[in-house]
N, C-alpha and C positions, 0 to 999 in steps of 0.2 A: 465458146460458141453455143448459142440454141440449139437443142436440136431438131432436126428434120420434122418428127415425128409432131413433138409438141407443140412448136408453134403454128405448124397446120392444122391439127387438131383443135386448138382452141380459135383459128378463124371458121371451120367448121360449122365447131358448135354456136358462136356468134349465129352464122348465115344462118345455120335454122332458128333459131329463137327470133330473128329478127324476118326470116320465112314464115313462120309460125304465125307471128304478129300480125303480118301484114295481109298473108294471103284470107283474113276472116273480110278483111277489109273492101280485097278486089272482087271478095266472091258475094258475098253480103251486106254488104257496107250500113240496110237500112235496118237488118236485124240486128247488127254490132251497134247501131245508135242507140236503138230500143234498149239494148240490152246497158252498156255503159250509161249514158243519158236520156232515164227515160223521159218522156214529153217536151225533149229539147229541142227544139226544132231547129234551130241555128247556133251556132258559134260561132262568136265573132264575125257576126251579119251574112257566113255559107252556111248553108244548108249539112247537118251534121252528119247525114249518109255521106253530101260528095267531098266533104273535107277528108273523113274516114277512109273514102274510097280515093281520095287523094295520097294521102298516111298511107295506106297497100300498097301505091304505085313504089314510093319512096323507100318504103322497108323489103320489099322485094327488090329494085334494083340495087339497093344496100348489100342486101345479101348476098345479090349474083357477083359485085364486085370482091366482097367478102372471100367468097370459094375463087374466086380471078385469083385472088392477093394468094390463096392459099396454095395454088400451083405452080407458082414462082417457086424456083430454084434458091432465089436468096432471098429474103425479104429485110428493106433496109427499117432500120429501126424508127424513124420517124412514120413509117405508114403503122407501125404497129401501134405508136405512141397517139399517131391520130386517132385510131379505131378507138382507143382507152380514153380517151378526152370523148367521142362520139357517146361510148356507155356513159362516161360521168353527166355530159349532160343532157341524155335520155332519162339518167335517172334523177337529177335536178328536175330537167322540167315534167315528169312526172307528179314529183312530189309537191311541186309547186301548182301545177294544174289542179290537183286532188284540193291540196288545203287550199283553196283560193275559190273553188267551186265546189267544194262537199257537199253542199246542199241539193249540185246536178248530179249528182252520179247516184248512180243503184249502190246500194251494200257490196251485191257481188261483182259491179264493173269496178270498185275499191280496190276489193281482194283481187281482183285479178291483175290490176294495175299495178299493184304491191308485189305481185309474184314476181312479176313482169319482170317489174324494176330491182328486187332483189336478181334476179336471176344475172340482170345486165349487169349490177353491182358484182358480182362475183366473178363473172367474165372478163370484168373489168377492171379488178385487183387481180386475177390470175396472168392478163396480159402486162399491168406492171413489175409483178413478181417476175415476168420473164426477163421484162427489159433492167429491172435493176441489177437481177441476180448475173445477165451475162452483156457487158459491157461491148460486142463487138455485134455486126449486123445479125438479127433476126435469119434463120434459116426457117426453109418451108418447104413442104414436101410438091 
C-alpha cells in the first residue's frame, strides 16, 4: 500500500503549483499577457488577458480538487492515474504551444513555461512512480 503521507503530499504539492499558476491569471490576467505574449492581443480570436484569466479560473479549481483528492482516506488509483495523464499533457501542450508559437512569447514567458512544465514533468513521474511501485489503491492523508 501507499502511504498516507506520500500520496497526499504529492497532491499537495500538485494544488500549489497548479495555485501558483493560475492565481497570476485571476489576479492579473493583462500583465501575465504582457508578460508571456507581448503585443499579442488575441489567441485564437479571445482576447489574451480573458483566456488567461480563463486558465486562473481552471488551475485554481484544479487545485481545490487536488487538496479534495488529498483528504480522502483512500484514494483509488485511477484518480491518481488521471492527475498523471493531466501533468503529461499540460506539459505536451506546453511544449507544443511554445514551439508552435516562439515567435509570441517573450524569452522570459519561455523560461517560465519550461519551469512550469518541468516542474509538472516531475510531479508527474513521481505520481507514477507511486502507482507503479505499489499495486493496490493510492492512500491519502
Amino acid at each position: 500500500m501507499i502511504s498516507t503521507a506520500r500520496s497526499a503530499t504529492i497532491l499537495r504539492i500538485d494544488a500549489a503549483l497548479c495555485a501558483a499558476c493560475g492565481l497570476p491569471g485571476l489576479i492579473a490576467p493583462t500583465w501575465l499577457a504582457g508578460f508571456l505574449l507581448p503585443g499579442q492581443e488575441t489567441v485564437l480570436g479571445l482576447a489574451t488577458a480573458t483566456l488567461l484569466w480563463e486558465l486562473g479560473i481552471l488551475l485554481v479549481a484544479y487545485a481545490g480538487l487536488l487538496l479534495l483528492a488529498a483528504t480522502k482516506p483512500r484514494l483509488d488509483r485511477p484518480v491518481l492515474a488521471l492527475t498523471a495523464m493531466a501533468d503529461a499533457g499540460w506539459v505536451i501542450g506546453t511544449f507544443a504551444l511554445v514551439a508552435a508559437f516562439r515567435s509570441s512569447f517573450s524569452i522570459w514567458g519561455m523560461v517560465a513555461l519550461a519551469v512550469i512544465a518541468l516542474d509538472t514533468a516531475l510531479i508527474g513521474l513521481w505520481k507514477l512512480r507511486l502507482l507503479r511501485g505499489h499495486p493496490g489503491a493510492a492512500l491519502a492523508a
